[in-house]
Structures are given as C-alpha cells and as structure tokens.
N, C-alpha and C positions, 0 to 999 in steps of 0.2 A: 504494500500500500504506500503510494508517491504521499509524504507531507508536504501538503503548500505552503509558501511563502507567507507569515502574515500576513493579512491586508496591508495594514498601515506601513510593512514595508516596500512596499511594490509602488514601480515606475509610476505609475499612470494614478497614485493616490497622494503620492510627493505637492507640499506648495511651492508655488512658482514665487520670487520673490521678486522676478520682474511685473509683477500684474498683483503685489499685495492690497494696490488703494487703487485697484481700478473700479470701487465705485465712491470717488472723490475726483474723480475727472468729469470732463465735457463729456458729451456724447461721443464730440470728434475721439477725444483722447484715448477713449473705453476701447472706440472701434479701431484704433490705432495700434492700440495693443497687443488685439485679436489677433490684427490682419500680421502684426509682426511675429506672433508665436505659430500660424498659420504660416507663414513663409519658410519655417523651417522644416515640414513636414515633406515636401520633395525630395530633398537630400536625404534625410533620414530613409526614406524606401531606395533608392536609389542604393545605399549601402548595402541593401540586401537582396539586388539583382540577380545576383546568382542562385539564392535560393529561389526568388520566386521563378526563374528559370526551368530550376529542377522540376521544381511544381506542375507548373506548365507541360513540361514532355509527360510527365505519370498522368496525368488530365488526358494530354491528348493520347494517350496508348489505350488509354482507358475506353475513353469515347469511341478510339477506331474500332477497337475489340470486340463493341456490343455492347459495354457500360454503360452505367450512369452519374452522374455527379450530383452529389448529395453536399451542402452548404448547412451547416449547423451550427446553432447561437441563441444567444439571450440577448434582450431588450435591442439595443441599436446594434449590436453585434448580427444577434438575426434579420434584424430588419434590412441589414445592408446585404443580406446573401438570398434573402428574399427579391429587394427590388434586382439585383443581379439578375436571379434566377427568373426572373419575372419579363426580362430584357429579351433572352436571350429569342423566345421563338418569333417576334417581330422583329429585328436585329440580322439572327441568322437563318430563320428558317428551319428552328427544330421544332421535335413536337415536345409539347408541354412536361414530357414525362424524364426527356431526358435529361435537361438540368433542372434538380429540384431544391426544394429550401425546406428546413425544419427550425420553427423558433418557438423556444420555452414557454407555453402559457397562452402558443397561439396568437394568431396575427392580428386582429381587429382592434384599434384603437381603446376603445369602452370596456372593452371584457379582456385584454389580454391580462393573463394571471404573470404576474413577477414572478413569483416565487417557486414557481416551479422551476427556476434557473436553477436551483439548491437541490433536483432529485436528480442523480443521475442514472438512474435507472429506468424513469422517463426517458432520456434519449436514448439507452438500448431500445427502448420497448416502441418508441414510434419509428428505427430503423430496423426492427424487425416484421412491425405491420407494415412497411412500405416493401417486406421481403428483399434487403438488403443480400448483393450476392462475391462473391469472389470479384467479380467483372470491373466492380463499383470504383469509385475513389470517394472517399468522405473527407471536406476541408471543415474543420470544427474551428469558429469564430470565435476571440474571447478579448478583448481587450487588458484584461487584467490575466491572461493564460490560465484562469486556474476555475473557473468555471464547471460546477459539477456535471449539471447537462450536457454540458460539452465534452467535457471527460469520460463519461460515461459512455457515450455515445460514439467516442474514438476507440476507446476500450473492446466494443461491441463489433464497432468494423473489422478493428486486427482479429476477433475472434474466429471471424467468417472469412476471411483473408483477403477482403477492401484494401488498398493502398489507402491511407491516412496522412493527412497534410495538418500542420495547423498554424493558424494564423494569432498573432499574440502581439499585444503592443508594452510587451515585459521581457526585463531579458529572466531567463533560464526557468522559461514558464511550465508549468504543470503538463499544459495541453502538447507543447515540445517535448517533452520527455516519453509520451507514451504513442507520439504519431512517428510515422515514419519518415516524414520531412518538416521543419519546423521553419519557420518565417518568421523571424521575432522582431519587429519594427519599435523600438524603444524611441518616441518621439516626447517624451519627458514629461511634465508637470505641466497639467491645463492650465490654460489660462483662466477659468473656474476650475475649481480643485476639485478632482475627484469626476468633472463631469466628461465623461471618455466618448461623447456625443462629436466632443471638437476635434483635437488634433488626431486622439486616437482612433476616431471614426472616418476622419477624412483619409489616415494612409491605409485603413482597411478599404477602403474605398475605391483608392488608386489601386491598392494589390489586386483585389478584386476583377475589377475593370483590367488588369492586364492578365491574369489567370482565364476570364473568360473570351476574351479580346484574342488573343496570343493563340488560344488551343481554337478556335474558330477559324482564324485566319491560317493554321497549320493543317485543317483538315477542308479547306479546300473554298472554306468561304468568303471569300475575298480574291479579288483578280487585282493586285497593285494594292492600292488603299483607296479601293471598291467596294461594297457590302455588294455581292450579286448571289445572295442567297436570300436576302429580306424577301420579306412576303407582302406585298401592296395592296393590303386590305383596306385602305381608304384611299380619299382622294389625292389628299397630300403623299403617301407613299406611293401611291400611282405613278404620279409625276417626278418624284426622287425617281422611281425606276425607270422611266422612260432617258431621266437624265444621265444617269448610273449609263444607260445604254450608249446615251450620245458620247460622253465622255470617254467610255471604252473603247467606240470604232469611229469617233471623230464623223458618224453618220449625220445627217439632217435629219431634221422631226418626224415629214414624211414616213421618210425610208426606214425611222427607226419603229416606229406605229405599225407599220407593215409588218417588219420582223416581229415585232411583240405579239401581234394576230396573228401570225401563223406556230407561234412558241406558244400561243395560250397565256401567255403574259411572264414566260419564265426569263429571266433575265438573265444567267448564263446562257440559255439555248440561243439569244439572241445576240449577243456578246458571240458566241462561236461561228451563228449562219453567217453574218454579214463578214468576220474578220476571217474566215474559212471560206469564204464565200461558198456554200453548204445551203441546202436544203434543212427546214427543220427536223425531217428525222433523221438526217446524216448528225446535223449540231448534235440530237440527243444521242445519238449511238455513241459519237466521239467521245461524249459525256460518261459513258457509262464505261466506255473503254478505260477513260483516264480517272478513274474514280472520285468522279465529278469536279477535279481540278480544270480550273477554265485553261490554264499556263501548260498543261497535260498536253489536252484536248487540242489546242492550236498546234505543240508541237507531232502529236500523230496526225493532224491533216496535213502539214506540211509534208511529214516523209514520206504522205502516203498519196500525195499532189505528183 
C-alpha cells in the first residue's frame, strides 16, 4: 500500500508569496498577477515533452490495436478529460465510445457528488462496468497525484493489463508510482492557494490537448495541419470542410462542391479524387489501401499512375 504525500505538503497546496495581497490590489493589478503566474505554465509542460511523448505513442498503439482511451478524474481534473473526451468525435471523426471520460460523483453541475473522489474502488468498479480490456490505455487525472478514485482506478487497469498513464501536477505523485508512465507537470503554488482550477488545470489542459491532438494526427487524421476526419454536422462545419478541401488541392469552390457530392461529403475522399485526380471510388479504395492516411493514399496513386 503506496502512503501519500500529506496534503499540506504537496506542490499544488504551497502559498505563493508572489500573489499574498492580491486582494489589496486594483482589478488591473489582481489580473496582472494571474496573467503573470499563468505565463509560467508553458515552460513548465514543455519540460516534460518527452514524457508526454511517451504517452502519446502507448495512446496511439493503443487506438490502432482496437482500444480505447479511458480519461479519469475528480472535480476539474475530470472535467478537463471529459470536455477532451467530448472533443474528440466532432474534431476527429471517432465514435463516441472510443475516447471516453470517467469523473468522480458524475458530470452534471447540480448533482455532481465531490466526495466520491475519496472511494477508490469507485473507479475500479465504473472501469469494470464500462468492461475495461487489455487493448485499453487509462490516463488517470489528478492535480495533486494522489487522488483515491484515480488510484484506484489505475490500480484496476494494470490489473487487466491496460497501459496506464498518469497525469499529476506534483512531483513524485501517488498516481506516478502505480501507472506505467507518469507526466508530472509541477507548475507551483496558485495564484489562489490550493485552487488547482488555474495553473494546474490549465497544463493538464495543454497535456491533454497534445495527448489527444498528437495520437489523432498519428493515426491518420490530419493531412498537414488539416482536421480531414471532422464530421460537418452543421452548417459552420460544413463550410470548415469544404474549406479544409480548398486548402488541401488549392481547388475552387465549384470544383471543390463537386468533389464533396460525389465523396458524400467525406473530406479525405475529396482531398485524394481531385489531388489523384481519381474517381470517388478509386479516392476511397486508395483510402482503405493506405489505412486511411491521406499522405499514404497520394503516395500509392502516384506509383500506381
């Protein structure tokens, strides 16, 4: 059994003595402060590229293999692997099942229970209703690393033999110790004490965003720094895609409307017919050959031109 850290001595529960009478200031001054303990928060991730790298490739083997990516957390901890999760199938074009999010007490503003961050046998028990499997990876979110829910619920993955990542804004955190890859982003003493809302919410946020970002873009959805796996369920994504199109073959409106109607409105197949100059179901066979990498796909119609 891992003992944690005291509270009171952990990074992310420290007073900042730069921000002690930040409420003896102007408005300006308060937000000045903010913005300045905010500033430091990019370099602090930036120090721990490599791991959130590692991350990244076990994500993305994860994913190609048939897995799922399971995000789990308490209060803003979950809630940031929630909106992630929440991202992903307007974004990349997955289905809803395969990146998902677990947060302690449940998502709804009014009714989410706190306190069940403190069982960790809750989060076994909601990654074994979701029939957690070998295939998976589980990133357990914690600001303070030591989070029992979260613990639990890492504990449970390696049981089943998930790869386990964890995300901590603490050095030599709890949830690091019992995962298989640890990301510990130590970005120091809020500018309100104790509330892990700010700095240490905004670099789970950045990790985040490059952990989903990164294993998307490796598995084939992105052509350049294109989304052409989004899914144009409204009007405004509509028109993103049509442009996503112009942008990729330098086509006019027209011609790019065409290709969209005869793709059925997929945005890689249209991205391949016009730059292949390809039929729509030559675009999608190329597609299926090149395991739906658009950069594949072009280069089998060239060899095959």
């Amino acid at each position: 059994m891992i003992t944690p850290q005291p509270i009171r001595s952990l990074d992310t529960e420290q007073r900042n003595p730069d921000t002690s009478h930040i409420d003896a200031g102007t408005t300006l001054e308060m937000l000045g402060l903010m913005n300045a303990e905010d500033a430091s928060v990019p370099s602090a991730v930036a120090a721990v590229l490599p791991a959130v790298a590692e991350a990244v490739d076990r994500v993305t083997a994860a994913l190609r293999g048939g897995g799922r990516l399971f995000y789990v957390g308490a209060g803003t901890s979950g809630r940031l692997g929630m909106l992630d999760a929440y991202e992903c199938p307007p974004t990349f074009g997955t289905p809803p099942e395969l990146v998902q999010a677990l947060v302690a007490g449940g998502t709804a503003r009014d009714r989410a229970d706190e306190s069940a961050e403190d069982d960790p046998a809750l989060g076994a028990a909601e990654l074994r209703q979701r029939q957690l499997a070998a295939a998976d990876v589980v990133v357990g979110i914690a600001a303070s690393g030591r989070t029992p829910y979260v613990v639990g619920a890492l504990e449970y993955a390696a049981s089943v033999g998930a790869a386990t990542i964890a995300l901590a804004c603490s050095r030599g955190s709890v949830i690091g110790s019992v995962a298989d890859w640890a990301i510990e982003v130590p970005v120091g003493p809020e500018a309100l004490t104790g509330s892990t809302r700010l700095k240490a919410g905004t670099a789970q946020k950045l990790v985040l965003n490059m952990i989903s970002t990164a294993a998307m873009i490796k598995l084939g959805k992105a052509y350049g720094n294109l989304m052409v796996d989004m899914e144009p369920s409204n009007s405004k994504l509509r028109t993103r895609a049509l442009n996503i199109v112009s942008m990729a073959t330098g086509a006019d409106e027209a011609t790019v409307e065409q290709a969209m109607a005869q793709t059925e409105g997929n945005v890689k197949a249209s991205i391949v017919m016009l730059l292949a100059d390809v039929d729509a179901a030559q675009a999608r066979g190329l597609l299926l050959q090149a395991d739906g990498i658009v950069r594949e796909a072009l280069r089998l119609a060239a060899a095959e031109a």
